[in-house]
Backbone as CSV, one residue per row, in Angstrom:
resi,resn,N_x,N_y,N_z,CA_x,CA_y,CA_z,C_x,C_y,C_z
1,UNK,-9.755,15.559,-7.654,-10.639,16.574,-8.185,-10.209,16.890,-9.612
2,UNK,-11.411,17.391,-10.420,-10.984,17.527,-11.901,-10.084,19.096,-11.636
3,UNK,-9.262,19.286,-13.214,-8.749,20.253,-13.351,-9.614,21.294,-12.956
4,UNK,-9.101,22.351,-12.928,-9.901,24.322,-12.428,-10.944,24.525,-14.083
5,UNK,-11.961,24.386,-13.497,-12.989,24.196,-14.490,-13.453,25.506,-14.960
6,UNK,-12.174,26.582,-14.705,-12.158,28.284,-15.468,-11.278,28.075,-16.611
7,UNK,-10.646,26.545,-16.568,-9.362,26.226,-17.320,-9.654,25.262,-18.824
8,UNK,-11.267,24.480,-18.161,-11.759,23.666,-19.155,-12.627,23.956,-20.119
9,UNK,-12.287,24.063,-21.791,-13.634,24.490,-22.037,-14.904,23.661,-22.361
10,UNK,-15.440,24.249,-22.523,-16.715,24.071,-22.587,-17.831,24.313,-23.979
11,UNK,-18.334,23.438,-25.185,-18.449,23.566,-25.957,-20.038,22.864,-26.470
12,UNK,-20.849,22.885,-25.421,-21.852,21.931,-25.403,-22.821,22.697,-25.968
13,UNK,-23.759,22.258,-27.161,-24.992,23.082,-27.620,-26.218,22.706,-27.175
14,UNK,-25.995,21.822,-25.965,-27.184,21.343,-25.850,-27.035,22.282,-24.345
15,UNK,-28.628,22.924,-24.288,-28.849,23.880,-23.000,-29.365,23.307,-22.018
16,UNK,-28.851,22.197,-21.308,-29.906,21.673,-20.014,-30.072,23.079,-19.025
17,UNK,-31.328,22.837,-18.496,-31.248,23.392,-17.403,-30.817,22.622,-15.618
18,UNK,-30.643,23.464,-14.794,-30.147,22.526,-14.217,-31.641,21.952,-12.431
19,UNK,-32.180,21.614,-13.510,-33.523,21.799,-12.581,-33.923,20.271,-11.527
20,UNK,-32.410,19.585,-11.695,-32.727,18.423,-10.688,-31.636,18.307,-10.286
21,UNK,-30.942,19.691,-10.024,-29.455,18.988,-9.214,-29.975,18.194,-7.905
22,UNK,-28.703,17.400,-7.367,-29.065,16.330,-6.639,-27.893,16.855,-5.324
23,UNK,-26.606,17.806,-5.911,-26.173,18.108,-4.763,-27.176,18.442,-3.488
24,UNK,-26.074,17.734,-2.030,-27.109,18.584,-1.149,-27.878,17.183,-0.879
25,UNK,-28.676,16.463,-1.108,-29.189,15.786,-1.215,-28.622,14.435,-0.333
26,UNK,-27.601,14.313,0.262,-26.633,13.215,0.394,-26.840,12.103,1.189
27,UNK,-28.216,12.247,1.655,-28.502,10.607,2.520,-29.630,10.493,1.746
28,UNK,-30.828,10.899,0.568,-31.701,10.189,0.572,-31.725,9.127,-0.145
29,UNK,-32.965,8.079,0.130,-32.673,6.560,-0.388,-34.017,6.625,-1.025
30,UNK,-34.327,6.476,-2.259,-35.552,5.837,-2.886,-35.785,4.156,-3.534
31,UNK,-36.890,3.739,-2.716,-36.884,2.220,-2.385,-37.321,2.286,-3.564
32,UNK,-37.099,0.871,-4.209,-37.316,-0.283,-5.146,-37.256,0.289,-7.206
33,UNK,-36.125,1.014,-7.259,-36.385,1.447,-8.642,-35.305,0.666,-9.305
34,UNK,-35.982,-0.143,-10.447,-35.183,-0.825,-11.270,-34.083,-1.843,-10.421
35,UNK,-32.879,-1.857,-10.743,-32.180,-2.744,-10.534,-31.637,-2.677,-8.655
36,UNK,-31.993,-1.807,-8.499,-31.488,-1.048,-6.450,-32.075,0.250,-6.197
37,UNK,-32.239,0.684,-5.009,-32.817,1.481,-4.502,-31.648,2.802,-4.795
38,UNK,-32.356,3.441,-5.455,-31.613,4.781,-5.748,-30.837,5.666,-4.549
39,UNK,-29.814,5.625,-4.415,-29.012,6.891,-3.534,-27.717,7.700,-3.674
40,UNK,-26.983,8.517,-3.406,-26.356,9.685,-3.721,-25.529,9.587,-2.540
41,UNK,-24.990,8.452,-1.813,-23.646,8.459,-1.196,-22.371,7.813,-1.954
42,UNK,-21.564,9.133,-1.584,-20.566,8.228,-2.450,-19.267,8.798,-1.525
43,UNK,-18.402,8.414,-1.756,-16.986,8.664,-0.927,-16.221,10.089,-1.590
44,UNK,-15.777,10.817,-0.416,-15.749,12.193,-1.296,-15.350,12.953,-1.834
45,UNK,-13.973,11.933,-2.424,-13.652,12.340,-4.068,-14.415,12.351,-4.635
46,UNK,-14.958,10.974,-5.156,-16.473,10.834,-5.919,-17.603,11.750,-5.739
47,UNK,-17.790,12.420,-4.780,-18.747,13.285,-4.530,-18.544,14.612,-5.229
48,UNK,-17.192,14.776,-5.211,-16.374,16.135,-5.634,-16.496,15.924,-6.917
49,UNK,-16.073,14.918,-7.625,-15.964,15.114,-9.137,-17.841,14.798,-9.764
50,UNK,-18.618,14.469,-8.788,-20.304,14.425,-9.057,-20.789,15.451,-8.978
51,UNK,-20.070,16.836,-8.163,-20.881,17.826,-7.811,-20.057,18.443,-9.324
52,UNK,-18.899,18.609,-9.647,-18.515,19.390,-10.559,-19.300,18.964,-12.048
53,UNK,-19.423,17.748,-12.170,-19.626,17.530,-13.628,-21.793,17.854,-13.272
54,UNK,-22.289,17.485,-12.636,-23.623,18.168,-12.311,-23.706,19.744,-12.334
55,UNK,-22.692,20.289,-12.225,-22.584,22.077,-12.459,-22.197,22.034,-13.623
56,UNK,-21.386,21.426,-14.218,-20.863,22.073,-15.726,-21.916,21.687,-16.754
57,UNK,-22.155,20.644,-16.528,-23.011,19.363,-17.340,-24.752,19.699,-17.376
58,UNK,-24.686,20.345,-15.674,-26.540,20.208,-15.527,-27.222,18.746,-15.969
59,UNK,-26.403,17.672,-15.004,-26.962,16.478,-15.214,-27.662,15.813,-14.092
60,UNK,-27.968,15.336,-13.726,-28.934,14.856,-12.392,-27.726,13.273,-12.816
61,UNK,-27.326,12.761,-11.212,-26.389,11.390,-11.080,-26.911,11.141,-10.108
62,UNK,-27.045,9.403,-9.834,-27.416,8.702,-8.706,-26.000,7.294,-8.407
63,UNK,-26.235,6.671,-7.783,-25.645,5.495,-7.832,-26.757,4.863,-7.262
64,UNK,-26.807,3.457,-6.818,-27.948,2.813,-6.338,-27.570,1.224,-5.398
65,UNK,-28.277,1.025,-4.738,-27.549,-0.243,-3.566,-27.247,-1.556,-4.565
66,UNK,-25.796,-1.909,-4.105,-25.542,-2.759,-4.864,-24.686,-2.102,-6.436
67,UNK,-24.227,-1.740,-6.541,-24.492,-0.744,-7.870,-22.502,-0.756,-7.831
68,UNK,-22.123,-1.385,-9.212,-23.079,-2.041,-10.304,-23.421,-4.298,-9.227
69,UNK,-24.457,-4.024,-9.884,-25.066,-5.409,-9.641,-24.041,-6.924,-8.821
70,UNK,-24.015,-7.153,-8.118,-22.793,-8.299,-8.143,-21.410,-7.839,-7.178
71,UNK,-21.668,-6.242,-7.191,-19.993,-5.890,-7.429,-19.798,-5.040,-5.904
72,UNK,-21.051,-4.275,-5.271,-21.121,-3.774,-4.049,-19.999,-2.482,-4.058
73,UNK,-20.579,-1.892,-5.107,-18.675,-0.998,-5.044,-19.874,0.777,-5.378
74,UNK,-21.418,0.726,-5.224,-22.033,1.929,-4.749,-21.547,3.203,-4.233
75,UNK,-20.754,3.620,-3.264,-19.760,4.527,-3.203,-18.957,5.019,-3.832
76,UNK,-18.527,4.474,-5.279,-17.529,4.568,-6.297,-18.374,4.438,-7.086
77,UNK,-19.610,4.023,-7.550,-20.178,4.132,-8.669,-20.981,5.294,-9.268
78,UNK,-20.817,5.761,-10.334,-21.872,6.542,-10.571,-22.677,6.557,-11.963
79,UNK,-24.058,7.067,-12.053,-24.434,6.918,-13.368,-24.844,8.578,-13.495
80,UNK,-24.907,8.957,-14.835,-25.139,10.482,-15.430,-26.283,10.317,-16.534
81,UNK,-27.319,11.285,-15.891,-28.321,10.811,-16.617,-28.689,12.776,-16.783
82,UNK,-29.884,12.369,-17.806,-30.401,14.277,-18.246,-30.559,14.878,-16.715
83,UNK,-31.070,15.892,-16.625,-31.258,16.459,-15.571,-32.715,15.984,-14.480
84,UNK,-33.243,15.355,-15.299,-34.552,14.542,-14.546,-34.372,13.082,-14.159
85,UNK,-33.309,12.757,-14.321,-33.070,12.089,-13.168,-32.943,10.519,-13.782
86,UNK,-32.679,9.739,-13.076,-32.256,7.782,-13.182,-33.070,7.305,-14.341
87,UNK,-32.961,6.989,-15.200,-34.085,6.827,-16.425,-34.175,7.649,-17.410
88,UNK,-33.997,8.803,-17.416,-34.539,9.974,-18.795,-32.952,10.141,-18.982
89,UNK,-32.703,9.486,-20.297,-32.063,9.753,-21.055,-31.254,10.689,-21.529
90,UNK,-29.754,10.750,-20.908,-28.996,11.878,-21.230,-28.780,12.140,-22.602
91,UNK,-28.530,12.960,-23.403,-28.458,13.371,-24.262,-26.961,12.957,-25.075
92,UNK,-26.393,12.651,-25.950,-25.566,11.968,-26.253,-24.336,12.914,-26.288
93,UNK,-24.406,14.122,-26.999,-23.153,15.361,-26.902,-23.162,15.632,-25.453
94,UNK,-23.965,15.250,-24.404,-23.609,15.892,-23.196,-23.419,14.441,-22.847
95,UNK,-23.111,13.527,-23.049,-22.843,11.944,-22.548,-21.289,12.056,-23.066
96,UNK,-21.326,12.508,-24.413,-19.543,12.421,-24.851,-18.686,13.546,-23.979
97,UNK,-19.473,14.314,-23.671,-18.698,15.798,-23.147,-18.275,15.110,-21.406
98,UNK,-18.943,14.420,-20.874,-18.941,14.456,-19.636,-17.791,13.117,-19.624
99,UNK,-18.053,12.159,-20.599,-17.153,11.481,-20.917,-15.426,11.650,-21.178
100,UNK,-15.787,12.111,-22.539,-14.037,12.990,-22.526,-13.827,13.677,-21.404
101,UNK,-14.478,14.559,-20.706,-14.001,15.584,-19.225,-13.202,14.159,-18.029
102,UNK,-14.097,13.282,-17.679,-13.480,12.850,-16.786,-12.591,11.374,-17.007
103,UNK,-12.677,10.711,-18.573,-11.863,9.991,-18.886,-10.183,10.474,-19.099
104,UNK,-9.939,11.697,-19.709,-9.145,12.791,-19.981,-8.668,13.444,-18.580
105,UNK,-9.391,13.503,-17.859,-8.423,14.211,-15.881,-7.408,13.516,-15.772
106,UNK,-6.370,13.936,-15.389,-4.954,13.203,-14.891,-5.282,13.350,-13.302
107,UNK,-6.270,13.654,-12.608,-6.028,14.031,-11.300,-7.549,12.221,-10.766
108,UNK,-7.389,12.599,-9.477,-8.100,11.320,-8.930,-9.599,12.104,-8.780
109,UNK,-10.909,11.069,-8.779,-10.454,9.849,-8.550,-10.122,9.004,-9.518
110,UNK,-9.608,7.658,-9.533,-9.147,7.199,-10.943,-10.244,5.983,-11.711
111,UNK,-10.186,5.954,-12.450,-11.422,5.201,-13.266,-10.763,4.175,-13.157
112,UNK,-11.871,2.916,-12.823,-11.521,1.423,-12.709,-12.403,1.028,-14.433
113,UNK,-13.444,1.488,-14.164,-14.188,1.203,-15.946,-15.169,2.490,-15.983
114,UNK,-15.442,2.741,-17.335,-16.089,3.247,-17.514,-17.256,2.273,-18.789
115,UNK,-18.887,3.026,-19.278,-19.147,2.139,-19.663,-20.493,3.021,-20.402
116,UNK,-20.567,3.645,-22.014,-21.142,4.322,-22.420,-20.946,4.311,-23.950
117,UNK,-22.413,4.096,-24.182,-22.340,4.036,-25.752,-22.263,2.805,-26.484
118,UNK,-22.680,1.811,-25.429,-22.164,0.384,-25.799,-20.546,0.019,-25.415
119,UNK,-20.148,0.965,-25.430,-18.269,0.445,-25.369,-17.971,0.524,-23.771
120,UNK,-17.608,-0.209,-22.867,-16.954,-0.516,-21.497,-15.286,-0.210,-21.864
121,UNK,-14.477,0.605,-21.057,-13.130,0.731,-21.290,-12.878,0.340,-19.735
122,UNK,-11.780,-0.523,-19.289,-11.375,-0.842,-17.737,-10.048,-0.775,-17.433
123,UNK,-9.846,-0.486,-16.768,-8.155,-0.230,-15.899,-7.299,-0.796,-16.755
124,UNK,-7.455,-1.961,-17.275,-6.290,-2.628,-18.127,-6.291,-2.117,-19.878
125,UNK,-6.621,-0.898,-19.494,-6.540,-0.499,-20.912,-7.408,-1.331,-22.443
126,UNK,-8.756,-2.041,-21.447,-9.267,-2.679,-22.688,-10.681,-2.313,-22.822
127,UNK,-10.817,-2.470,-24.032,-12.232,-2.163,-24.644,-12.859,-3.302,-25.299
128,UNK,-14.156,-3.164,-24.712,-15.039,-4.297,-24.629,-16.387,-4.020,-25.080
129,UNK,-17.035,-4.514,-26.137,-18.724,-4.271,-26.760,-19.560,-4.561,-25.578
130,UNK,-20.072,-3.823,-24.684,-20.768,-4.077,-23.685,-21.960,-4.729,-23.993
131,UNK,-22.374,-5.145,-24.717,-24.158,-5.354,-25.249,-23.440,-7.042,-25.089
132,UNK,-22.421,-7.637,-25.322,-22.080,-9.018,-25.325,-21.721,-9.173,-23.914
133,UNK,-21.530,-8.287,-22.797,-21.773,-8.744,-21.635,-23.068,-8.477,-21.026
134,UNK,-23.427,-7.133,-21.140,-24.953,-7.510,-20.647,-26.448,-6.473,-22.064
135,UNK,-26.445,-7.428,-22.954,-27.439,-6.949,-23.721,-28.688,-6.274,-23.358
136,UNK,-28.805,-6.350,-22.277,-30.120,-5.624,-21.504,-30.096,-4.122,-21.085
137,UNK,-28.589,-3.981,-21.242,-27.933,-2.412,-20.749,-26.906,-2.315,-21.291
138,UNK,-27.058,-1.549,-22.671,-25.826,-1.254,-23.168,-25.156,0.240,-22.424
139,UNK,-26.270,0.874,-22.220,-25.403,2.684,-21.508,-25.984,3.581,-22.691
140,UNK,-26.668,3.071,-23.184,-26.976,4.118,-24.489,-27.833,5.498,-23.935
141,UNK,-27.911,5.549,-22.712,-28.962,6.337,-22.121,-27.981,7.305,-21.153
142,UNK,-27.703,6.780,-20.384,-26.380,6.833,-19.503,-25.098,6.671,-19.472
143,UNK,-24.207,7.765,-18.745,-23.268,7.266,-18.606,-22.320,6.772,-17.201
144,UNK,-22.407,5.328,-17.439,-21.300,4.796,-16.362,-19.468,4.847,-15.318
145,UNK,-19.701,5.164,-14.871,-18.258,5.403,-13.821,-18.130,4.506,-12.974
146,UNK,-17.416,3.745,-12.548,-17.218,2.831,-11.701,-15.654,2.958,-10.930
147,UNK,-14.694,4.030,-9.756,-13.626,4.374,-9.537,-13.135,3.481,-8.685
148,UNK,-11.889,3.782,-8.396,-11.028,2.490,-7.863,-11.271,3.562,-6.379
């Protein structure tokens, strides 16, 4: 779980509202969007640090079957998108904010990669131009979590 979030501040000028939280929500499945069928199970650390950064953040997160693509690791994955949900475009100061918050936790769960802004960072301490692995999805919209 992230640090006591009375402890973290908080400096975001951008005012989402929080009008698509997804907590609560935890078995539904929406068939055929984009790359997997959209759903909100995840294992429940991951759930814990999804419900906190969706309260601080006011971001709407999904993961989706299969997710990321190839890799079957959906339970550990997550994406952070505006508050309307898989597609609408998070906002970039609330993409860096949610970024630094959980790249920056010393506590679990622990990041295997993360992947936003074009730049992928992974467990081995490396950074990688994501657009040269998959040019079709850099993250410029979203931001990626993928935990061990």
């Amino acid at each position: 779980m992230l640090a006591n979030p009375l402890l973290s501040p908080r400096s975001l000028v951008v005012n989402y509202t929080k009008s698509n939280q997804v907590e609560g929500r935890g078995k539904e499945i929406v068939v055929g969007e984009g790359r997997g069928a959209t759903h909100y199970n995840w294992r429940p650390d991951v759930r814990a640090l999804v419900n906190y950064i969706q309260y601080w953040y006011s971001t709407a997160a999904n993961t989706y079957y299969n997710h990321p693509t190839g890799w079957w690791l959906d339970d550990v994955s997550v994406d952070f998108w505006s508050p309307w949900g898989r597609g609408s475009p998070i906002h970039p100061y609330v993409g860096d904010a949610i970024w630094n918050d959980v790249f920056y936790d010393p506590n679990p769960p622990w990041i295997r990669w993360v992947i936003w802004r074009g730049w992928m960072w992974d467990w081995t301490d490396t950074w990688t131009w994501y657009p040269d692995i998959d040019p079709s999805d850099a993250h410029f919209d979203h931001v990626h979590f993928t935990f061990w």
